[in-house]
ChimeraX commands (.cxc) that place a marker at each C-alpha (Angstrom):
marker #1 position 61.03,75.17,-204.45 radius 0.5
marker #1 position 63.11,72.29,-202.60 radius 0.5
marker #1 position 60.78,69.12,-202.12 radius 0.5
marker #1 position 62.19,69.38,-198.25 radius 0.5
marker #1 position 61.04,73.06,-197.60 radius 0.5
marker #1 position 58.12,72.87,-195.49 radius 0.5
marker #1 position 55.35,74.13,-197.69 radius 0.5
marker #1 position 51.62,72.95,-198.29 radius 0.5
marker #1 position 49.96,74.78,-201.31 radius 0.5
marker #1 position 46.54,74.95,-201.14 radius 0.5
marker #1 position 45.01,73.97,-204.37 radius 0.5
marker #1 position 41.35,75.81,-203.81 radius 0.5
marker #1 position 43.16,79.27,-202.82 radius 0.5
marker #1 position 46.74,79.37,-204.50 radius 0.5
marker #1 position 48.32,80.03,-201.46 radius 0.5
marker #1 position 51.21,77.76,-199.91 radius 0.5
marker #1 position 51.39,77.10,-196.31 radius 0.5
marker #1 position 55.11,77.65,-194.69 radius 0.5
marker #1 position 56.29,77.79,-191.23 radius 0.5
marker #1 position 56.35,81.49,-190.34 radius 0.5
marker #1 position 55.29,82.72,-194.03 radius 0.5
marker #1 position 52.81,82.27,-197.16 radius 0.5
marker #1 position 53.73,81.07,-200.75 radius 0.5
marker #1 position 51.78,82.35,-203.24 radius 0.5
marker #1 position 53.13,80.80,-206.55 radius 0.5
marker #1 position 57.05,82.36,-205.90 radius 0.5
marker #1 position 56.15,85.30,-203.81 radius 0.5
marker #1 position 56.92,84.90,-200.14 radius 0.5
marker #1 position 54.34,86.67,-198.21 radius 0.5
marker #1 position 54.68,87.19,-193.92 radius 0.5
marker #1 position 51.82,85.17,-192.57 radius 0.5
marker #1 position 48.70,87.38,-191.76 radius 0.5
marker #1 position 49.88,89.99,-194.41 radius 0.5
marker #1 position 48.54,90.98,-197.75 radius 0.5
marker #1 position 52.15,92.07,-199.03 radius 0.5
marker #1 position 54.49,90.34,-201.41 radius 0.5
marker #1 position 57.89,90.41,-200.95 radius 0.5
marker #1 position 59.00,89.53,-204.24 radius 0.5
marker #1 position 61.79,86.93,-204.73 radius 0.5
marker #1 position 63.72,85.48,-208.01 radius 0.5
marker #1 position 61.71,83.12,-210.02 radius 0.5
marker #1 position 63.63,79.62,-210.40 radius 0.5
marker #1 position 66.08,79.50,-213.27 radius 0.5
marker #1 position 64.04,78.11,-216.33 radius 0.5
marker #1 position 60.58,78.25,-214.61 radius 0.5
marker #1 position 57.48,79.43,-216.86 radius 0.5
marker #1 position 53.87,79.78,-216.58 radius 0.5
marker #1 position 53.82,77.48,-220.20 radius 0.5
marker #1 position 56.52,75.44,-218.55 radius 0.5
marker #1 position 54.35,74.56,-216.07 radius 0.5
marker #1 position 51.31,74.34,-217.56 radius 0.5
marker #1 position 52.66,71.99,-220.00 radius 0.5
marker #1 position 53.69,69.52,-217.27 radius 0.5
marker #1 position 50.97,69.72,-215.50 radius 0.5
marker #1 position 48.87,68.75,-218.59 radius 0.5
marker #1 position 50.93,66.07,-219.09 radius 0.5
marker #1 position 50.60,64.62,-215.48 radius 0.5
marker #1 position 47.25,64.44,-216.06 radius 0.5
marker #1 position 47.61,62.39,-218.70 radius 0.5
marker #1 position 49.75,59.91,-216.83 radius 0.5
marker #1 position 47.55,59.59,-213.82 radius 0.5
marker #1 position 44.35,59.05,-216.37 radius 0.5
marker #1 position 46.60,56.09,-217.83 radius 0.5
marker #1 position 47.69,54.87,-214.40 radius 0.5
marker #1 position 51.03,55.57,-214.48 radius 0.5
marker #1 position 51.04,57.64,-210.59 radius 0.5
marker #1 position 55.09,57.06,-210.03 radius 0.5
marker #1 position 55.99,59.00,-213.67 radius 0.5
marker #1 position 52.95,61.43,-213.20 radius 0.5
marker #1 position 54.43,62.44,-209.58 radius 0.5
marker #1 position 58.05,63.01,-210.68 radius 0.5
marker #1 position 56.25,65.15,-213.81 radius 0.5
marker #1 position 53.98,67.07,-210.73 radius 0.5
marker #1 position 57.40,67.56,-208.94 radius 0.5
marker #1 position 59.05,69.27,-211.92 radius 0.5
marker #1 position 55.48,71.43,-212.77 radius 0.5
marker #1 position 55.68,72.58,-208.77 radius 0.5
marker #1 position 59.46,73.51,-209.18 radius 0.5
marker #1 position 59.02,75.77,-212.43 radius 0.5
marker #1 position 55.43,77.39,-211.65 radius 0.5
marker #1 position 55.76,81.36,-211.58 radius 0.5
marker #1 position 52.29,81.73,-211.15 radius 0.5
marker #1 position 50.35,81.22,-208.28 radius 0.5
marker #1 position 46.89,79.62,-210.40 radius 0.5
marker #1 position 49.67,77.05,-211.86 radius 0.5
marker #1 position 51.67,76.30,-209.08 radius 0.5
marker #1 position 48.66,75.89,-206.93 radius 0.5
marker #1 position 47.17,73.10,-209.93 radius 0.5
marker #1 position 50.25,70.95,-210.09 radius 0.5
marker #1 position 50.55,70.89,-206.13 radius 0.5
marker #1 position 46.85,69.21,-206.48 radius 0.5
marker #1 position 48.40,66.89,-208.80 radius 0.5
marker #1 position 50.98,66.08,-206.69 radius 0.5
marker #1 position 49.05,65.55,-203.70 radius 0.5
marker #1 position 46.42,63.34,-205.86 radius 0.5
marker #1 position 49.49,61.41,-207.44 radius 0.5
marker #1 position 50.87,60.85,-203.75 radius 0.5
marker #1 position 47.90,59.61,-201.98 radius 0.5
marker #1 position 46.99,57.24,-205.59 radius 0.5
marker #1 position 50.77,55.72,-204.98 radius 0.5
marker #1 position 50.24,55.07,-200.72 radius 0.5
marker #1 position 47.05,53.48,-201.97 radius 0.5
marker #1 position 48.40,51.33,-204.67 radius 0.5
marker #1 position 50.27,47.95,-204.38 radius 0.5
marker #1 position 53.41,50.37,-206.10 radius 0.5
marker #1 position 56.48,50.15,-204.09 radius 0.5
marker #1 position 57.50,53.64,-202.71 radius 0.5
marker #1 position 60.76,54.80,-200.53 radius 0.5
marker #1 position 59.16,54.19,-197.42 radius 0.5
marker #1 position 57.72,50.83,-198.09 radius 0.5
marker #1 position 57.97,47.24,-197.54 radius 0.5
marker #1 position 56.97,43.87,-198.08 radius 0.5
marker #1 position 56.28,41.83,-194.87 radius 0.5
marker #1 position 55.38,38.21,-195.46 radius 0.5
marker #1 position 52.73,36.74,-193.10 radius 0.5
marker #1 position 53.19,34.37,-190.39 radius 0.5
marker #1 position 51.00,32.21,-188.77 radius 0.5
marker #1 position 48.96,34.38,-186.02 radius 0.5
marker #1 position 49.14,37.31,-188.15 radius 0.5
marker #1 position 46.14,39.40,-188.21 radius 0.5
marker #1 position 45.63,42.76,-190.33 radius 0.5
marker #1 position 45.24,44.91,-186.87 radius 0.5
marker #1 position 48.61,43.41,-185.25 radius 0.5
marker #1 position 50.58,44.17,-188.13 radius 0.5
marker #1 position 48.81,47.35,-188.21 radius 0.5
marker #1 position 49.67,48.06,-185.04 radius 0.5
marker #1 position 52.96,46.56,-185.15 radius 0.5
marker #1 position 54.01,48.87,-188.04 radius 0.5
marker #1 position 52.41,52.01,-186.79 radius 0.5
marker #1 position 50.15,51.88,-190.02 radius 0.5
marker #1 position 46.27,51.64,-190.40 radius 0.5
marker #1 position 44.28,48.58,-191.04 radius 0.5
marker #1 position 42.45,50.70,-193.79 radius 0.5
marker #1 position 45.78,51.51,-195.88 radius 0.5
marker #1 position 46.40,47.71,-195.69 radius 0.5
marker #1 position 44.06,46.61,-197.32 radius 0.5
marker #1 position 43.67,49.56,-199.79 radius 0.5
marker #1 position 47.66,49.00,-200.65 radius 0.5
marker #1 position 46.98,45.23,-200.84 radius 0.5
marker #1 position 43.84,44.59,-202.78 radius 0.5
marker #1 position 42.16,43.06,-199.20 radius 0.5
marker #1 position 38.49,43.48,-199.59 radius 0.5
marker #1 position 38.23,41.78,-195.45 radius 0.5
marker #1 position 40.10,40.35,-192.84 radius 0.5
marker #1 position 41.03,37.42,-194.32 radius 0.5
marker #1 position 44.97,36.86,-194.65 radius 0.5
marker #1 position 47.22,33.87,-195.44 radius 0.5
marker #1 position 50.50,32.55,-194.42 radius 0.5
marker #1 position 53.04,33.28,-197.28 radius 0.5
marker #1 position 50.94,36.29,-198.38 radius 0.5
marker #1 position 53.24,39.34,-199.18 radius 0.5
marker #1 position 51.99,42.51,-197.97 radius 0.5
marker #1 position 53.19,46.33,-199.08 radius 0.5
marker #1 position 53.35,48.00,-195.18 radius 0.5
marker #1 position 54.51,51.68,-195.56 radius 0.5
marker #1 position 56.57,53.05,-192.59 radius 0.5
marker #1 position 55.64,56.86,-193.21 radius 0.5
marker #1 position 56.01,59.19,-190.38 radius 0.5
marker #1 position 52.65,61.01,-191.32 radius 0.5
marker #1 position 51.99,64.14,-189.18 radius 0.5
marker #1 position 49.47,66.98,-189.80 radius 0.5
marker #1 position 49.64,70.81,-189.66 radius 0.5
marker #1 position 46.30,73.05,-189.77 radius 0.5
marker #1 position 46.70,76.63,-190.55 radius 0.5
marker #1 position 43.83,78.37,-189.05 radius 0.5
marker #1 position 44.61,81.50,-191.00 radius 0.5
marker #1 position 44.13,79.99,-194.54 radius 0.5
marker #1 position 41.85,76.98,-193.24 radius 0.5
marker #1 position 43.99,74.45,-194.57 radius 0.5
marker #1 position 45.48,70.99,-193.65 radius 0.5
marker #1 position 48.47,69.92,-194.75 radius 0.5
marker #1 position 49.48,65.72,-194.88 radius 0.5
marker #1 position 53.07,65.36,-194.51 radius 0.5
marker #1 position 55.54,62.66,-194.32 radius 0.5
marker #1 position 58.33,64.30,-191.69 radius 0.5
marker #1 position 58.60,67.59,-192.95 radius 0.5
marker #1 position 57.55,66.60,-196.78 radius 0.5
marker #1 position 54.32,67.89,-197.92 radius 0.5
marker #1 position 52.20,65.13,-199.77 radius 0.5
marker #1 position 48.61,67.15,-200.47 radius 0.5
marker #1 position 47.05,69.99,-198.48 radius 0.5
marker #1 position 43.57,70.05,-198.02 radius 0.5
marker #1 position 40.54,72.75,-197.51 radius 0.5
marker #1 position 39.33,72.50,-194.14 radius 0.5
marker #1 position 36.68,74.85,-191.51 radius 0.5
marker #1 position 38.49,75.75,-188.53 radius 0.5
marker #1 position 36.65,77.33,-185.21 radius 0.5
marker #1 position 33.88,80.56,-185.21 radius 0.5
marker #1 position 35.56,83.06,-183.68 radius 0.5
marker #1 position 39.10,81.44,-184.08 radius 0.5
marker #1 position 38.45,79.51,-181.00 radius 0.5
marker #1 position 39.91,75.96,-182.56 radius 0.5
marker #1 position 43.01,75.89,-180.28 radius 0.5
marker #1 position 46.48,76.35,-181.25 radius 0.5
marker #1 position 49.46,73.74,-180.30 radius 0.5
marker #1 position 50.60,69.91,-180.98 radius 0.5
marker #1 position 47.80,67.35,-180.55 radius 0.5
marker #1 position 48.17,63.50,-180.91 radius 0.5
marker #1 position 45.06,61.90,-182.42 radius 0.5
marker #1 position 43.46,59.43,-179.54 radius 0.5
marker #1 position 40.73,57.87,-181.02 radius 0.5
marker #1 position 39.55,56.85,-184.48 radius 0.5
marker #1 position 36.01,56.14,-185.44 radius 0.5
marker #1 position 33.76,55.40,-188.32 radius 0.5
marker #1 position 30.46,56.90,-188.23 radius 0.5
marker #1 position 30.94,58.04,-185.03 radius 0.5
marker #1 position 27.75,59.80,-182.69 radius 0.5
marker #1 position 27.88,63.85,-182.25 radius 0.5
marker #1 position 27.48,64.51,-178.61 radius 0.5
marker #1 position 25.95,67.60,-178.75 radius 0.5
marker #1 position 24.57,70.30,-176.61 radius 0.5
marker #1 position 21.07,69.18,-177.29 radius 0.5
marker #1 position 22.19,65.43,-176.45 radius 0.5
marker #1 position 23.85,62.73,-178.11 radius 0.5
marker #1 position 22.91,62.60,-181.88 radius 0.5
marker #1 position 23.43,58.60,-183.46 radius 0.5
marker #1 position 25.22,58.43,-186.92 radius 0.5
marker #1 position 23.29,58.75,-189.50 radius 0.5
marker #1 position 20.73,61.31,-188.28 radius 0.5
marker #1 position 20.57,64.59,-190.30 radius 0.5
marker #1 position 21.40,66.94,-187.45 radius 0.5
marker #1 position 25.23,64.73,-186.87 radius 0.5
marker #1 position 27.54,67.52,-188.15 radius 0.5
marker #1 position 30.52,65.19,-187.22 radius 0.5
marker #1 position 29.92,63.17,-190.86 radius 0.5
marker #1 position 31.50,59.61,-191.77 radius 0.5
marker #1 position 34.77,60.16,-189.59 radius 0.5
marker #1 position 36.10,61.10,-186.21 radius 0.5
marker #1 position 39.74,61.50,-185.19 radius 0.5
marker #1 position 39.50,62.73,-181.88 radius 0.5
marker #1 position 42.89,64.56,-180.35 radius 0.5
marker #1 position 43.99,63.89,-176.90 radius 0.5
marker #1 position 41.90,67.15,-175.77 radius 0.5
marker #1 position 38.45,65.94,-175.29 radius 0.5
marker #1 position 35.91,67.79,-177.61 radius 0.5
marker #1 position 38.42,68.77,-180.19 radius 0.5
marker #1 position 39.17,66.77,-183.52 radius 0.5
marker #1 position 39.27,66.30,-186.85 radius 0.5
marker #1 position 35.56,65.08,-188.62 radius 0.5
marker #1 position 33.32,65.53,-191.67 radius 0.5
marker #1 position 30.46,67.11,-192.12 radius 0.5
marker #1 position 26.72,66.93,-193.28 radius 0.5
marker #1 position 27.65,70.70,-194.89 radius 0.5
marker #1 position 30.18,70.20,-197.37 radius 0.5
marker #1 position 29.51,73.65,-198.41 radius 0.5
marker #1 position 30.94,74.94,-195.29 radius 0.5
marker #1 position 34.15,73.53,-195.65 radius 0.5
marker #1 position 36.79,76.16,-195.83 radius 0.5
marker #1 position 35.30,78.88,-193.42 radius 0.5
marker #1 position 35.65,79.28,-189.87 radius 0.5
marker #1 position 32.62,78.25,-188.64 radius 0.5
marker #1 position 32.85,75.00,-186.19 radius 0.5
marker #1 position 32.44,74.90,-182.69 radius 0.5
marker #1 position 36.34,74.59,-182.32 radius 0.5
marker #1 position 36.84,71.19,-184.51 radius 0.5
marker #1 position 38.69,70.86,-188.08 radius 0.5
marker #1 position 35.99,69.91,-190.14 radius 0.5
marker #1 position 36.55,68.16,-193.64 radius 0.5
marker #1 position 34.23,66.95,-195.98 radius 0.5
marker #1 position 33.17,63.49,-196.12 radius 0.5
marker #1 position 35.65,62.66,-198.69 radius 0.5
marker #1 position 38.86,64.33,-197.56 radius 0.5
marker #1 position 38.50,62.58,-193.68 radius 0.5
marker #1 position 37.76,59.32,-194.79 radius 0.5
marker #1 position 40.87,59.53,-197.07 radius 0.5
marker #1 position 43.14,60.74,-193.97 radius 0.5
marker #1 position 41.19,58.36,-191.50 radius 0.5
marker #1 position 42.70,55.49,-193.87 radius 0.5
marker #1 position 46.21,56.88,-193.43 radius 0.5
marker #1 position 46.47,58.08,-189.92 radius 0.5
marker #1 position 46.97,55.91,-187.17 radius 0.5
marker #1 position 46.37,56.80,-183.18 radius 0.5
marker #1 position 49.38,58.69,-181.76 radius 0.5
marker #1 position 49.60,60.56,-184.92 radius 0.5
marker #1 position 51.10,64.78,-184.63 radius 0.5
marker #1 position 48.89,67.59,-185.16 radius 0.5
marker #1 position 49.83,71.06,-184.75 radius 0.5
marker #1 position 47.48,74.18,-185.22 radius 0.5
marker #1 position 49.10,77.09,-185.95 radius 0.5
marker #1 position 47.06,80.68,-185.82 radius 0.5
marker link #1:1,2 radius 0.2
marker link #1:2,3 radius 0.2
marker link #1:3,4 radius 0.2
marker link #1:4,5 radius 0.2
marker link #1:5,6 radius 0.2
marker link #1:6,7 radius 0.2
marker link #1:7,8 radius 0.2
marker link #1:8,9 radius 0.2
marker link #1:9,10 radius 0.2
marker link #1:10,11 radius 0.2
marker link #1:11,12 radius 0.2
marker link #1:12,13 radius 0.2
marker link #1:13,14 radius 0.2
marker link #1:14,15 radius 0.2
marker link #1:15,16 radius 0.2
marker link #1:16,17 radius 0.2
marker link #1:17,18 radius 0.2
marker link #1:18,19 radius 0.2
marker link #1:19,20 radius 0.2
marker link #1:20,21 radius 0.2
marker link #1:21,22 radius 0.2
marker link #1:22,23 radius 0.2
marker link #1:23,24 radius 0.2
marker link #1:24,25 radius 0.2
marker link #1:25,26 radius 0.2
marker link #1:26,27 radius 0.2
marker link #1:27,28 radius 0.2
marker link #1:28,29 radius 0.2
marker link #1:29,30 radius 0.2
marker link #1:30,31 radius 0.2
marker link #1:31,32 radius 0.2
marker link #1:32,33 radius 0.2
marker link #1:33,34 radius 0.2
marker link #1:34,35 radius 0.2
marker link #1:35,36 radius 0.2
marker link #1:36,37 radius 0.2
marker link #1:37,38 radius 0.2
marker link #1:38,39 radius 0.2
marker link #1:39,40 radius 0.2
marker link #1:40,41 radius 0.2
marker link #1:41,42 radius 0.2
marker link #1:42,43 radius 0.2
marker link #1:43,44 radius 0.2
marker link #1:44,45 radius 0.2
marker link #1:45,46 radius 0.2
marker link #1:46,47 radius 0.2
marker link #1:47,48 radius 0.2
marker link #1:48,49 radius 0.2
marker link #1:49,50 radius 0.2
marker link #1:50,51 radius 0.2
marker link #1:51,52 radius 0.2
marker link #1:52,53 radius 0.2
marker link #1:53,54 radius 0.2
marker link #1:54,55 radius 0.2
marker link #1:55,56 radius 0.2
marker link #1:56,57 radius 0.2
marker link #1:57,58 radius 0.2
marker link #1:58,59 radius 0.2
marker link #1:59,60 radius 0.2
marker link #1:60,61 radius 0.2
marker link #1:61,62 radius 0.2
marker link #1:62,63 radius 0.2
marker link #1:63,64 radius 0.2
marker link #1:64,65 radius 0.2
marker link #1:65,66 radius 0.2
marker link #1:66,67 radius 0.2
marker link #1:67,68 radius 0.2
marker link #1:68,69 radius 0.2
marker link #1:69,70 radius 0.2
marker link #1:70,71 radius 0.2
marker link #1:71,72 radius 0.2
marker link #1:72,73 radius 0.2
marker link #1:73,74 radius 0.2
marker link #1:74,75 radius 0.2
marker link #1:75,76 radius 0.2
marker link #1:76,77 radius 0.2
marker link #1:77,78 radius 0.2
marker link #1:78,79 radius 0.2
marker link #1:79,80 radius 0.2
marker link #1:80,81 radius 0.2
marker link #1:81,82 radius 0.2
marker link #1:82,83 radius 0.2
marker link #1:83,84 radius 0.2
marker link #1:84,85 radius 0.2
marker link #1:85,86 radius 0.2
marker link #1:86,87 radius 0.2
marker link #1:87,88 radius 0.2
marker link #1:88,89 radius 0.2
marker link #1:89,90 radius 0.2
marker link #1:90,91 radius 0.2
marker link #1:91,92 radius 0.2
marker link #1:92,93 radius 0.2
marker link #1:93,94 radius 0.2
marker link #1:94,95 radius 0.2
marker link #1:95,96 radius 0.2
marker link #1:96,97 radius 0.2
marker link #1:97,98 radius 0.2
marker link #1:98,99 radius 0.2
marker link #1:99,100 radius 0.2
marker link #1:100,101 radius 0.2
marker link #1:101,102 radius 0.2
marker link #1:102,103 radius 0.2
marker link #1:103,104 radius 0.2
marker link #1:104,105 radius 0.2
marker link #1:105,106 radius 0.2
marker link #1:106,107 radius 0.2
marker link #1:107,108 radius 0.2
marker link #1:108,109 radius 0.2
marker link #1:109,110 radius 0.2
marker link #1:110,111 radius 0.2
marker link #1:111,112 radius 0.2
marker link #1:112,113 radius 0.2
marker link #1:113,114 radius 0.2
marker link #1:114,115 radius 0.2
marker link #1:115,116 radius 0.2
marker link #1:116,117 radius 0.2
marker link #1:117,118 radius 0.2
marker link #1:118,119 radius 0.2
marker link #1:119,120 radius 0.2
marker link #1:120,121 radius 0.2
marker link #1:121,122 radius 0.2
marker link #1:122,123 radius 0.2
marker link #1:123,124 radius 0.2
marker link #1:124,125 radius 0.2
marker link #1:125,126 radius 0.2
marker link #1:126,127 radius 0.2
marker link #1:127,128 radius 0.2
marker link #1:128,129 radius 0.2
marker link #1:129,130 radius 0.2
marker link #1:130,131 radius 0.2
marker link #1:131,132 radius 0.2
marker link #1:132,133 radius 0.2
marker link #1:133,134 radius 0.2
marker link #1:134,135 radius 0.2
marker link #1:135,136 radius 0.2
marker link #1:136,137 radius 0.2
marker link #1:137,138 radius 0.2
marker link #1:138,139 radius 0.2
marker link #1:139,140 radius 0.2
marker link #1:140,141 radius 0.2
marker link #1:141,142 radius 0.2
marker link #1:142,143 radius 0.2
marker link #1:143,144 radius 0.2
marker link #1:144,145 radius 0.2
marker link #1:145,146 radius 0.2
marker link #1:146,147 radius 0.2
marker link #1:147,148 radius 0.2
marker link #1:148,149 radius 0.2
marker link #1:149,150 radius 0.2
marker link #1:150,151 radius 0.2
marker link #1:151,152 radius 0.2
marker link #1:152,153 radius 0.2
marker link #1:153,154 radius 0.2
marker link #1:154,155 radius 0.2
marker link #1:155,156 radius 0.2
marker link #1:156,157 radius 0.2
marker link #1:157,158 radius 0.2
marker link #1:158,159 radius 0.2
marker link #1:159,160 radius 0.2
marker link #1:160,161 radius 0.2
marker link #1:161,162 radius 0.2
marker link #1:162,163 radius 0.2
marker link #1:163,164 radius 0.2
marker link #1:164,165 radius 0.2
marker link #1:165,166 radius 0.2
marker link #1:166,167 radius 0.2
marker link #1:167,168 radius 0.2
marker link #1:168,169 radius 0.2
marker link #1:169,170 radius 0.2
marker link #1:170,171 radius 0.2
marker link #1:171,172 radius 0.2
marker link #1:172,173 radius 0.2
marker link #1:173,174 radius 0.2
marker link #1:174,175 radius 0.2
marker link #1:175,176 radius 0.2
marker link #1:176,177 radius 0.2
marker link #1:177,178 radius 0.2
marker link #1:178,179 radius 0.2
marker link #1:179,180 radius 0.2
marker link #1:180,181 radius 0.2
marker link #1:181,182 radius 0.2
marker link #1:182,183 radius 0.2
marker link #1:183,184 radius 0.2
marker link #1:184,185 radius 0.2
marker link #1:185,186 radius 0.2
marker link #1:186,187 radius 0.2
marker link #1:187,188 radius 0.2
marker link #1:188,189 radius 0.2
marker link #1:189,190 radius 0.2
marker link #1:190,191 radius 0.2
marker link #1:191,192 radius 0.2
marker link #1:192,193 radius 0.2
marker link #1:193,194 radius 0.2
marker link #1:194,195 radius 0.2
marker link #1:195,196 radius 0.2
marker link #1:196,197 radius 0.2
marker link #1:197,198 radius 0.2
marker link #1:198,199 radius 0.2
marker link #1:199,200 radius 0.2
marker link #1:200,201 radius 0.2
marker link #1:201,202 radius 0.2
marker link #1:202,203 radius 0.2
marker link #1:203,204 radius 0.2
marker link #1:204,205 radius 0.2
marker link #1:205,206 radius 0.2
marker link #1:206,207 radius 0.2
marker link #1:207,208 radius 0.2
marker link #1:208,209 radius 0.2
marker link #1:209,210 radius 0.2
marker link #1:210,211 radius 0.2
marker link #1:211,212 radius 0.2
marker link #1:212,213 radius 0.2
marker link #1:213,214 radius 0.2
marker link #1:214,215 radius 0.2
marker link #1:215,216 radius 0.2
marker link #1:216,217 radius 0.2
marker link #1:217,218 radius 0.2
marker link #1:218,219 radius 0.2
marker link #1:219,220 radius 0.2
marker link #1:220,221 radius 0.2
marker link #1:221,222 radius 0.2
marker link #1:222,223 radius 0.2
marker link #1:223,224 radius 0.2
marker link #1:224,225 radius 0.2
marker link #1:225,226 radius 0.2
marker link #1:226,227 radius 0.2
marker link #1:227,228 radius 0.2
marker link #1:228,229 radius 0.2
marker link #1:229,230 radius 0.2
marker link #1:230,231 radius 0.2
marker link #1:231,232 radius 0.2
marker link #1:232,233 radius 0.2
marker link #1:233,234 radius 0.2
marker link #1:234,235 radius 0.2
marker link #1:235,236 radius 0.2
marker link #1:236,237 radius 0.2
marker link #1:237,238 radius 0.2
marker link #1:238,239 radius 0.2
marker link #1:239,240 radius 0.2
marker link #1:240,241 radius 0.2
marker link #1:241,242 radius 0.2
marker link #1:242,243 radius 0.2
marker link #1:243,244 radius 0.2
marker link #1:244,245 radius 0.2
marker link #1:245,246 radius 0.2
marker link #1:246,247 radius 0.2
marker link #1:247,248 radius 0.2
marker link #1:248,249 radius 0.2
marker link #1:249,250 radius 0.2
marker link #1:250,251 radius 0.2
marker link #1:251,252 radius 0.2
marker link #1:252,253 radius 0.2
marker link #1:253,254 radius 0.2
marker link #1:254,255 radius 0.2
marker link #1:255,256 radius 0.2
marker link #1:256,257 radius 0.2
marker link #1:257,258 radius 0.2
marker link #1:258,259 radius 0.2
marker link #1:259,260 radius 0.2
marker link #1:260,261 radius 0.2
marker link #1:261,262 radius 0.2
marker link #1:262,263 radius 0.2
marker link #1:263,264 radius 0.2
marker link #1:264,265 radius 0.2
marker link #1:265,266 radius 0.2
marker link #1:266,267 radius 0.2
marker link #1:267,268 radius 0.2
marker link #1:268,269 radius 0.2
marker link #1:269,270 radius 0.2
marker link #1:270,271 radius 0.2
marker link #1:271,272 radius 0.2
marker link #1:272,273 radius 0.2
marker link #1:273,274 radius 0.2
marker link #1:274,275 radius 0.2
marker link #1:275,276 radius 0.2
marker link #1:276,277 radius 0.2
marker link #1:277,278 radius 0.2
marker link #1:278,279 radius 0.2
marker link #1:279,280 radius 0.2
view
């Protein structure tokens, strides 16, 4: 499986997410369908194989060591032959990815910016098409607080998003490769709408204007949780939850719901202006 094919593999359901089809460990599957159509495992790939690598990324991501623990994901995803396997080392991978964009660890699309005087976190952030939030997670900045001289890592991904209302996933990508998929609730009904979206407006603890009126953050009955990335459809975005349990059914009013964890991770990476497509 080429690290450039567009494919998100859902860790929680085995299943890989492909424009116009389904991976399901090597099986290529029409969208929609519950068929196989079987094709040739990859020269040299093994359940064992696999599971062996996988294993051993987790050792080198409980040591630290995300850059060798991705390349060893990388290798487990390329010679899994069965879907439970293949879908465990594309978690890996995904966690290994989002440990490195967090890290002060140099990656392909970073690089180090040295500030000038009048720099502030939010103009280079803005500058760079990045996120205040990943700038200070990459850098070790607990504030606002910067100096002249200071060396900041600035990564120049072009992040984008794909939700697959089908499977209820969401897929992070950088261009067209995948770096983790996620389990998210699409719309009751199927009524989440289907297209390319650019995310608006970003918020933290954001109020839930609801039927009943608007509902502040923090009360029991906000079903929007921690984050809001609102699309440039009003009504319609991406949020937590105060049902985690929920996650991974279609059962919002036409949102993508996440939990708590998952948005806050994304809201960190994903600046305004970012792509989402919904596909059916």
């Amino acid at each position: 499986m080429n690290r450039g094919i567009r494919i998100g593999l859902a860790a929680a359901l085995g299943v890989a997410v492909i424009v116009g089809g389904l991976w399901a460990g090597r099986h290529l599957l029409s969208r929609g369908s519950g068929s196989a159509a079987r094709s040739e495992s990859p020269a040299g790939g093994s359940d064992s194989g696999a599971r062996a690598l996988v294993e051993q990324g987790e050792r080198l991501g409980a040591e630290g060591n995300w850059t060798e623990a991705r390349e060893v994901y990388e290798k487990a995803v390329e010679s899994a032959v069965d879907g439970r396997q293949a879908a465990q080392a594309q978690a890996g991978l995904g966690q290994a990815n989002i440990r490195l964009l967090f890290s002060g660890t140099a990656t392909p699309d970073s690089i180090v910016y040295e500030i000038k005087r009048g720099d502030t976190l939010y103009g280079i952030s803005r500058k760079y098409g990045t996120t205040v939030e990943l700038l200070r997670a990459a850098n070790g900045i607990s504030g606002d607080v910067i100096q002249v001289g200071q060396r900041l890592k600035i990564t120049k991904a072009d992040f984008n998003v794909l939700v697959d209302k089908s499977q209820n996933t969401l897929t992070l990508k950088n261009g067209e490769e995948v770096l983790k998929v996620y389990r998210c609730s699409t719309g009751e009904g199927g009524i989440t709408p289907v297209g390319e979206f650019r995310i608006k407006t970003r918020l933290v603890d954001p109020p839930w204007y609801s039927p009943e009126g608007v509902i502040p953050p923090g009360d029991p009955r906000n079903q929007l949780g921690s984050r809001w990335l609102g699309f440039d459809v009003p009504g319609y975005g991406i949020h937590g939850t105060i049902d985690p349990d929920s996650v991974g059914k279609p059962v919002t009013r036409g949102c993508v719901r996440l939990t708590n964890a998952d948005v806050e991770e994304l809201f960190a990476l994903l600046p305004a202006d970012t792509r989402v497509a919904i596909v059916e």
